[in-house]
C-alpha positions, 0 to 999 in steps of 0.5 A, spaced: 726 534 802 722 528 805 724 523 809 720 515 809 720 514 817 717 508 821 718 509 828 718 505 834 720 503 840 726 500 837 728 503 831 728 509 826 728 508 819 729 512 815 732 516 807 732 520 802 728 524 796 731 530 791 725 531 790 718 531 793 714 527 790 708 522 792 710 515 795 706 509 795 707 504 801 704 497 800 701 494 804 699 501 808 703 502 814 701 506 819 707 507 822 710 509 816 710 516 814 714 522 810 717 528 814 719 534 810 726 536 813 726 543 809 721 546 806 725 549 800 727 542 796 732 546 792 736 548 798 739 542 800 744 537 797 744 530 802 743 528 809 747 521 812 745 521 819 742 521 825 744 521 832 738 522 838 740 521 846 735 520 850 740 522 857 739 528 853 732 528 852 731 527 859 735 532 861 731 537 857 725 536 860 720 538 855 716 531 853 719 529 847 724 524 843 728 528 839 732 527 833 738 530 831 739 530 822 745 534 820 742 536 813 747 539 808 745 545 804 746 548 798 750 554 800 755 550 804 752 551 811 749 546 814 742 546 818 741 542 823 734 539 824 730 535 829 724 531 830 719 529 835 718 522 834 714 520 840 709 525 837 705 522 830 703 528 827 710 532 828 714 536 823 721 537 824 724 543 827 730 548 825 735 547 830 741 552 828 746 553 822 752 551 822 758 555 818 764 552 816 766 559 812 766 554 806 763 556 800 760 550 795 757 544 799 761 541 805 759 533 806 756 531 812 757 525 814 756 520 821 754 524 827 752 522 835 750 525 840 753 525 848 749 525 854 750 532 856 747 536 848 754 535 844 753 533 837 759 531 834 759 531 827 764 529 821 766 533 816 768 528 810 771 534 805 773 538 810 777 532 814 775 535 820 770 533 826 765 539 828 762 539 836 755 543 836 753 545 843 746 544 843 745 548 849 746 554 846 747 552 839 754 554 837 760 551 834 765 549 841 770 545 837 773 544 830 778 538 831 783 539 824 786 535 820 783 528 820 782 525 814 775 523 810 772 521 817 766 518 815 763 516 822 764 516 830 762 513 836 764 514 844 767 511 849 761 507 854 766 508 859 768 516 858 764 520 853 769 525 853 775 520 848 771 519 841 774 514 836 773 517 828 773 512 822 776 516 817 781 515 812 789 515 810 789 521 806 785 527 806 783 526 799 780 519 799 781 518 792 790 518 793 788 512 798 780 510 797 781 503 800 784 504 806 782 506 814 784 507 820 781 509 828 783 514 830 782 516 838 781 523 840 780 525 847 778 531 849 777 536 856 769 537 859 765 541 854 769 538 848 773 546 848 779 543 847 783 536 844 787 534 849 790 528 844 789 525 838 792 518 836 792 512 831 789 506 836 787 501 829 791 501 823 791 497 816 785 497 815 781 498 809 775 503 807 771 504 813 763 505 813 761 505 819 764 504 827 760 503 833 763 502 841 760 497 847 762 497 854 769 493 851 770 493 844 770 498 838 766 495 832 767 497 825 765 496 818 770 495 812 764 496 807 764 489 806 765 485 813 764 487 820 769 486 825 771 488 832 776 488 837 777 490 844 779 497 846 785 500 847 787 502 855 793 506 857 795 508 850 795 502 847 793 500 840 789 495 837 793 489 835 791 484 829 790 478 833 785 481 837 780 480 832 774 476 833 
């Protein structure tokens, strides 16, 4: 699997092969360059995302600016690889494996990572979040029973409450054009949810969601809108949309 990268201080571009095969840039571009993410290229199926901290990466103390990329493999696992993008001549590096106890491939999708090493995953197929200690790298949270989520993001404010674009049902095709977020709120460490709730309805197919200090940004595939967060157990409300 090769990924085309170009890296710098602001930005990390990047997608993907099925097969491994030669590429051309034009005009040369130093900064650009292909970075194979699993030696076998007939052991995966797609890659989606990619989630980096660099809370997290100070914390390690080890010199580098990692990025985290959940691959989806063949055999239904998902390896989850990283690569220094502060090092011009790095390779990537196997994390962990994560096993779902599917068989056939699952689909991996949106992923960000907290400030203290957990990787929130969403599994689209399966309709469930996945949080990964890095740290010791191992599963410490299935959050079940969230339909197609497609990506996540954290509150700014408390890392600890994650709102999930996901779908209506748990098979996208009975319900393929409508969305909602979805707020779940876990203890420290993630082990355990301590509520889940509807914060934005009505929404149609959501791509894409992002927090800042006070508003929750989302993609509906073919428009970008945004509302302020929900405190206190509130909901987003249509006239709050700017």
């Amino acid at each position: 699997m090769l990924l085309p990268m170009m890296l710098t201080s602001a930005m990390l571009v990047f997608s993907f092969c099925v097969t491994a095969q030669v590429v051309e840039i034009t005009p040369p571009n130093e900064a650009v360059r292909f970075v194979s993410l699993l030696a076998d290229a007939h052991e995966f199926n797609f890659v989606e995302s990619c989630a980096a901290n660099p809370v997290f990466d100070a914390y390690r103390d080890d010199g580098k600016s990692l990025v985290y990329f959940p691959v989806q493999k063949s055999d239904g696992t998902v390896a989850i690889m990283s690569l220094d993008v502060a090092d011009p001549l790095a390779e990537s590096e196997h994390v962990c494996d994560v096993n779902c106890g599917r068989k056939g491939a699952v689909s991996v999708y949106g992923s960000k990572l907290t400030d203290d090493g957990f990787l929130l995953v969403c599994y689209f197929n399966l309709n469930q979040i996945v949080i990964i200690d890095l740290k010791t790298r191992r599963i410490v949270n299935r959050v079940l029973d969230i339909p197609c989520p497609n990506d996540l993001c954290y509150d700014k404010n408390n890392q600890h409450t994650v709102y999930v674009a996901a779908g209506k049902k748990r098979v996208i095709a009975n319900e393929p054009v409508s969305g909602q977020v979805i707020a779940l709120h876990f203890t420290p460490g993630y082990q355990q949810t301590r509520l889940a709730e509807i914060v934005w309805d009505d929404l149609g197919a959501l791509a894409g969601i992002e927090s800042t200090e006070n508003e929750l940004i989302v993609s509906e595939l073919y428009r970008i809108i945004k509302a302020s967060i929900p405190r206190d157990g509130g909901r987003i409300d249509e006239d709050v949309i700017g």
